[in-house]
C-alpha positions as CSV (number, residue, x, y, z in Angstrom):
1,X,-4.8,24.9,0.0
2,X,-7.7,25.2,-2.6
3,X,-8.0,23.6,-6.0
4,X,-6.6,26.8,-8.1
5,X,-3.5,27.0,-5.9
6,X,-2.5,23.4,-6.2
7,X,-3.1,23.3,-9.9
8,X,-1.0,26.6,-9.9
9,X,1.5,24.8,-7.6
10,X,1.4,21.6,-10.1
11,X,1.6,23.7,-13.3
12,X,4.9,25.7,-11.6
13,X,6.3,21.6,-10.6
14,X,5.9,20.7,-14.3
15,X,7.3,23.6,-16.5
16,X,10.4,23.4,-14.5
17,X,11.3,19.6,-14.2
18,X,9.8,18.5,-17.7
19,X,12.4,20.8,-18.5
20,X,14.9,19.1,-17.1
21,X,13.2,15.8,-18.2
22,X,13.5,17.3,-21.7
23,X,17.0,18.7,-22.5
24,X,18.8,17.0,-19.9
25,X,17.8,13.7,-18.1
26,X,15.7,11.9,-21.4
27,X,18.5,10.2,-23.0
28,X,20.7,9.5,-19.6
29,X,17.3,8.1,-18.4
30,X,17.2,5.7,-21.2
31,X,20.5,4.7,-21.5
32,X,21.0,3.7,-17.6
33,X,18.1,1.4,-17.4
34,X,17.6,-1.0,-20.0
35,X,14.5,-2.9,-21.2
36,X,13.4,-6.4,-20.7
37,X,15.5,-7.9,-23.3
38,X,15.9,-8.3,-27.0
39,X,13.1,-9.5,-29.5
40,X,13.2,-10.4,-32.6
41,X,12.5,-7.9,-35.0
42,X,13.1,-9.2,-39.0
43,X,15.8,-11.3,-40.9
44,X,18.4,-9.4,-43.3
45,X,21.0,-10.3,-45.7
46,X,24.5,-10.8,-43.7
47,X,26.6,-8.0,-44.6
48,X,30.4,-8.0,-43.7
49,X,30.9,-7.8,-39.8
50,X,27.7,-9.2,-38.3
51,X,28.1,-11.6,-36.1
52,X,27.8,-14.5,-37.7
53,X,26.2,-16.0,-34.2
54,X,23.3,-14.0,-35.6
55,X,23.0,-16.3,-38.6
56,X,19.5,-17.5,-39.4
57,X,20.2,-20.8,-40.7
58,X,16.4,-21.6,-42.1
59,X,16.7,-18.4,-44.1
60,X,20.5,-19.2,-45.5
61,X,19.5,-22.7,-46.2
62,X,16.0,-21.3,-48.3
63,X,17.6,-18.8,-50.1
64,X,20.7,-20.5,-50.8
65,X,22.8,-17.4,-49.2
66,X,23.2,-15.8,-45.3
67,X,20.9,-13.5,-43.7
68,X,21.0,-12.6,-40.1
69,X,18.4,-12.2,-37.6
70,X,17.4,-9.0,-36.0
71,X,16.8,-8.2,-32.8
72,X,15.2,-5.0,-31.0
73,X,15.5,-4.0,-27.0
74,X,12.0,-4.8,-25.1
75,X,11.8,-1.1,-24.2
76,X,9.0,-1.0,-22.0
77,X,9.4,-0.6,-18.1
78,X,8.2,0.3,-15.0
79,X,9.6,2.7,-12.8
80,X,8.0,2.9,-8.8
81,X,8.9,6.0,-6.4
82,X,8.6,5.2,-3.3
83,X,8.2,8.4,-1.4
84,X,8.5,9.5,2.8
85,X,5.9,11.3,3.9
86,X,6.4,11.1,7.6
87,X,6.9,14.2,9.6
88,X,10.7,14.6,9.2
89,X,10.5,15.6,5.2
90,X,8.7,18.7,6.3
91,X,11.6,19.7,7.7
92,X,13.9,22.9,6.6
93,X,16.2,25.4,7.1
94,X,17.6,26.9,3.8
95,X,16.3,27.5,0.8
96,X,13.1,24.9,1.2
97,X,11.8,21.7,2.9
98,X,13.0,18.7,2.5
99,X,9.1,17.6,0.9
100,X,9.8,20.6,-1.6
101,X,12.7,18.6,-3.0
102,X,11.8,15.3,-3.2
103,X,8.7,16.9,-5.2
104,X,10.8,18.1,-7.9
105,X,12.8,14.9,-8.0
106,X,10.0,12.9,-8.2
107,X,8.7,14.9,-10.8
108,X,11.6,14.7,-12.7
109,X,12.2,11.5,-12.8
110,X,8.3,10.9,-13.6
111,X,8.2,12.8,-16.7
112,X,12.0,11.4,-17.6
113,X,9.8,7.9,-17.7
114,X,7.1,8.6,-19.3
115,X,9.5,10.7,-22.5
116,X,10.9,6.8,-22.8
117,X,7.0,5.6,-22.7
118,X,7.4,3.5,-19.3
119,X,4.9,3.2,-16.8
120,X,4.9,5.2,-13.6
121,X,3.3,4.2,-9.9
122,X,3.6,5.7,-6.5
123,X,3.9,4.4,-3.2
124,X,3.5,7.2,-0.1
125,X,4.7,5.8,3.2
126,X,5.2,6.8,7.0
127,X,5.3,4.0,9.7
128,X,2.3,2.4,7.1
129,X,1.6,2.7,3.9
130,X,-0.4,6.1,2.8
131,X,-1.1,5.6,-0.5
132,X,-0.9,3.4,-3.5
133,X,-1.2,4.9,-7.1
134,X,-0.7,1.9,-9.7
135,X,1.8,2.3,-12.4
136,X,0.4,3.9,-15.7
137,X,1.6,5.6,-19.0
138,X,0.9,9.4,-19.8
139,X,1.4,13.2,-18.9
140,X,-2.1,13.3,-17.1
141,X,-0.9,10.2,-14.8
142,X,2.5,11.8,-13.7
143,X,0.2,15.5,-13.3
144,X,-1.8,13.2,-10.8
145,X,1.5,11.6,-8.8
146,X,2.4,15.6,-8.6
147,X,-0.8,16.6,-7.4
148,X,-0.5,13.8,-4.5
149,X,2.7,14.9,-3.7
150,X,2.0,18.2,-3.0
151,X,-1.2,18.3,-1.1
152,X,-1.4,14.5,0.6
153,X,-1.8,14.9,4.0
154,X,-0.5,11.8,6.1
155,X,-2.4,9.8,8.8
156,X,1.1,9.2,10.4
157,X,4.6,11.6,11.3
158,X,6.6,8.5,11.9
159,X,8.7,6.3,9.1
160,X,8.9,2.8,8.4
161,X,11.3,1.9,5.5
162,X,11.0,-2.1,5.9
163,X,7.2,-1.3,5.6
164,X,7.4,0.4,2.5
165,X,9.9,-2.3,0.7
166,X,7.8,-5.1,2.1
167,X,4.7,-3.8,0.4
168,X,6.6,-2.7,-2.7
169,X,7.7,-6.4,-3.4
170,X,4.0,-7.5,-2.2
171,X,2.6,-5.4,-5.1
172,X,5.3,-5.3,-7.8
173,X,6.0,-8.9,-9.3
174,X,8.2,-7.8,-12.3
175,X,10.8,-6.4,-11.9
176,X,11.0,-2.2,-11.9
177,X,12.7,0.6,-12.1
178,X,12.7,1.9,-8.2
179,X,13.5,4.9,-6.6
180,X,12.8,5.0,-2.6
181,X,12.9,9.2,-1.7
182,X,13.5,9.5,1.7
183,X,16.0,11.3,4.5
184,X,16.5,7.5,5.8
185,X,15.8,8.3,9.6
186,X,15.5,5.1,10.3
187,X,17.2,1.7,10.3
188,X,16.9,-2.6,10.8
189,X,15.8,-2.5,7.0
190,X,18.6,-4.5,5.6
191,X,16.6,-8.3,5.5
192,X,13.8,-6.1,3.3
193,X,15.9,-4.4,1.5
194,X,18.1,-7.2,0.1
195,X,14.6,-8.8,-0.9
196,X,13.8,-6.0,-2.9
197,X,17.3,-4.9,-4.5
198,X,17.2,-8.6,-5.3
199,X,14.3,-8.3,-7.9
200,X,14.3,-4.8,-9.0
201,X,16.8,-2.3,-10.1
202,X,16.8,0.3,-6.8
203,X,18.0,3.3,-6.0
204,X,18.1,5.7,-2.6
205,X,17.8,9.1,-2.8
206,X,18.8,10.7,0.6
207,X,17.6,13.9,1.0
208,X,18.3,16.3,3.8
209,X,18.8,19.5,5.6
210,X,22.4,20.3,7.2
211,X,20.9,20.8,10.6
212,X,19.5,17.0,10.4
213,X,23.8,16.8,11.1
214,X,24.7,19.1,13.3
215,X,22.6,21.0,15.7
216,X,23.9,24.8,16.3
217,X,24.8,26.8,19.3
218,X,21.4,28.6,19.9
219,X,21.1,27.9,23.6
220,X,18.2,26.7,25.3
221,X,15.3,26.0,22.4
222,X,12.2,24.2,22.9
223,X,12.1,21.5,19.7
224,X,9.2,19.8,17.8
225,X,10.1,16.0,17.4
226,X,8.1,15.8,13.9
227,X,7.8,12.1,14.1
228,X,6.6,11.8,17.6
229,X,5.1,15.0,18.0
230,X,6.8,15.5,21.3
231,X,8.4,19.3,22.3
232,X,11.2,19.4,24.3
233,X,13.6,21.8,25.7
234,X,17.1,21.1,24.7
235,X,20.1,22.7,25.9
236,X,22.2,23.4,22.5
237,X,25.1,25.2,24.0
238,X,26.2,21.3,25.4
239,X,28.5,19.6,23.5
240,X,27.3,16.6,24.6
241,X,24.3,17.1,23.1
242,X,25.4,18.4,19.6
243,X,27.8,15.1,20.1
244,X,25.6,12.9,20.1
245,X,23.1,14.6,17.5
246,X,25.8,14.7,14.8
247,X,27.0,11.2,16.1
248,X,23.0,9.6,15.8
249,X,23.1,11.3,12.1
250,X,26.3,10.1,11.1
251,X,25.2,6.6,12.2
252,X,22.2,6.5,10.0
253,X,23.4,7.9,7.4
254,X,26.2,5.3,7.6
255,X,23.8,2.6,8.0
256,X,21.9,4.2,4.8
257,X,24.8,4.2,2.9
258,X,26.4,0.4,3.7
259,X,22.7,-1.5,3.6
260,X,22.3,-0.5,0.2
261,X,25.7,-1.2,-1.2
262,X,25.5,-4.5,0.3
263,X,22.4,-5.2,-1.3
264,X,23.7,-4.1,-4.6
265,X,21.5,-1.2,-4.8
266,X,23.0,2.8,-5.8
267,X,22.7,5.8,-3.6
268,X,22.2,9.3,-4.2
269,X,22.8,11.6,-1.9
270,X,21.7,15.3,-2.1
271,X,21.5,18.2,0.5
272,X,18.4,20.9,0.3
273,X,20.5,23.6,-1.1
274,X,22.8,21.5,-3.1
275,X,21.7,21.2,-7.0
276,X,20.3,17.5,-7.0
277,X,20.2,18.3,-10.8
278,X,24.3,17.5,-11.0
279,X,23.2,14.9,-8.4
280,X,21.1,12.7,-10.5
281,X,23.2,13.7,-13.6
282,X,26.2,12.6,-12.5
283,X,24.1,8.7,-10.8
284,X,22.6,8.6,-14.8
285,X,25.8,8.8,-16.5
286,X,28.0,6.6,-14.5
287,X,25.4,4.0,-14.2
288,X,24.6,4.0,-18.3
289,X,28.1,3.1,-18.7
């Protein structure tokens, strides 16, 4: 792909989810995650109602009447996506590929970020880690992150989600805004995840294609392993092998599913011709309550 076509490609990504960043995910955004803490701000004259907890009793005592202290939210964070690149994501069979998606997601939730001023960093992983992009403020930072994600080409097709959380909570020592974007093929992450959920504020978002649950009736078909780069010829007409196929999905996305509400962390779960738009909606509002 050369240089005009992924700008073109990058220009297409950010009309369409600053959009969204815009009208619809901006104040959900803000209102689910919350800043550092409260700093003081000024001192005013108490006024019927405050809390008289509030009371600045230096103040009172100087001016021989109450005033209150004032306090602001510490608005500045971090957010981190944490992004699969292995083989799998460029998998799909309706309206686009799995990468495609989490793209637009990550976009989203990029520009939602930097609306609220936060920083924003990137983490590309397989079986190792791809590439690091520290966080920073600004549209031209996210433009970059958007750029990466649509034309970084991975030394590895395999996954590693331990990997990935190990190094995120090697690199990140205050606590951040996460979102891990993955398919979650994969599994014996819990110990690292419960290390991360533990210091930041983390979220999965599964996405996947409905044949990565069910295989269909197509007969004999010679398939592409995209994480091992093996082909093999698989009878689909046996039920024992759509069994087990639908029966090894289930399990992980079970696994998915239980390790992170264990470890206190939320899911998301969206399907590649599902809107994740009502998806993320719906994760913002409930968790901003």
């Amino acid at each position: 792909m050369d240089t005009k076509e992924i700008l073109k490609k990058v220009r297409k990504i950010e009309i369409k989810t600053r959009r969204l960043s815009d009208h619809i995910f901006g104040g959900e955004y803000h209102s689910s995650f919350k800043g550092r803490g409260m700093t003081f701000s000024e001192v005013r004259q108490y006024q019927f109602g405050d809390d008289v907890r509030a009371i600045d009793w230096n103040v009172t005592a100087r001016y021989n009447e109450p005033y209150i202290k004032i306090f602001e939210e510490e608005r500045e964070l971090t957010m981190m996506l944490l992004v699969d690149v292995s083989g799998s994501e460029l998998f799909g069979t309706s309206t686009q590929f799995k990468k495609e998606t989490v793209t637009e997601i990550a976009a989203t939730l990029a520009f939602s970020a930097t609306q609220n001023n936060d920083k924003v960093g990137l983490i590309l992983f397989s079986d190792d880690i791809e590439l690091f992009i520290p966080p920073k403020k600004g549209k031209s930072h996210v433009l970059r992150i958007i750029r990466e994600l649509i034309e970084f080409k991975p030394k590895s097709t395999k996954t590693n989600i331990a990997g990935a959380l190990k190094f995120l909570s090697s690199v990140m020592k205050k606590k951040a805004i996460v979102f891990m974007l993955s398919d979650f093929m994969d599994d014996d992450y819990e110990k690292t995840l419960k290390i991360a959920a533990k210091k930041h504020d983390l979220t999965g978002i599964r996405i996947y294609d409905k044949h990565d649950e069910e295989i269909p009736n197509l007969g004999m078909v010679p398939m592409l392993d995209s994480e091992t780069g093996n082909v093999q010829l698989i009878n689909t007409s046996a039920n024992s092998v759509r069994t087990n196929y639908a029966k090894n999905a289930a399990r992980l996305s079970a696994y998915y599913i239980g390790m992170f509400k264990r470890s206190g962390a939320g899911t998301i779960n969206t399907r590649v011709d599902e809107s994740y738009v009502k998806k993320l909606l719906g994760y913002f509002k409930h968790k901003g309550r």
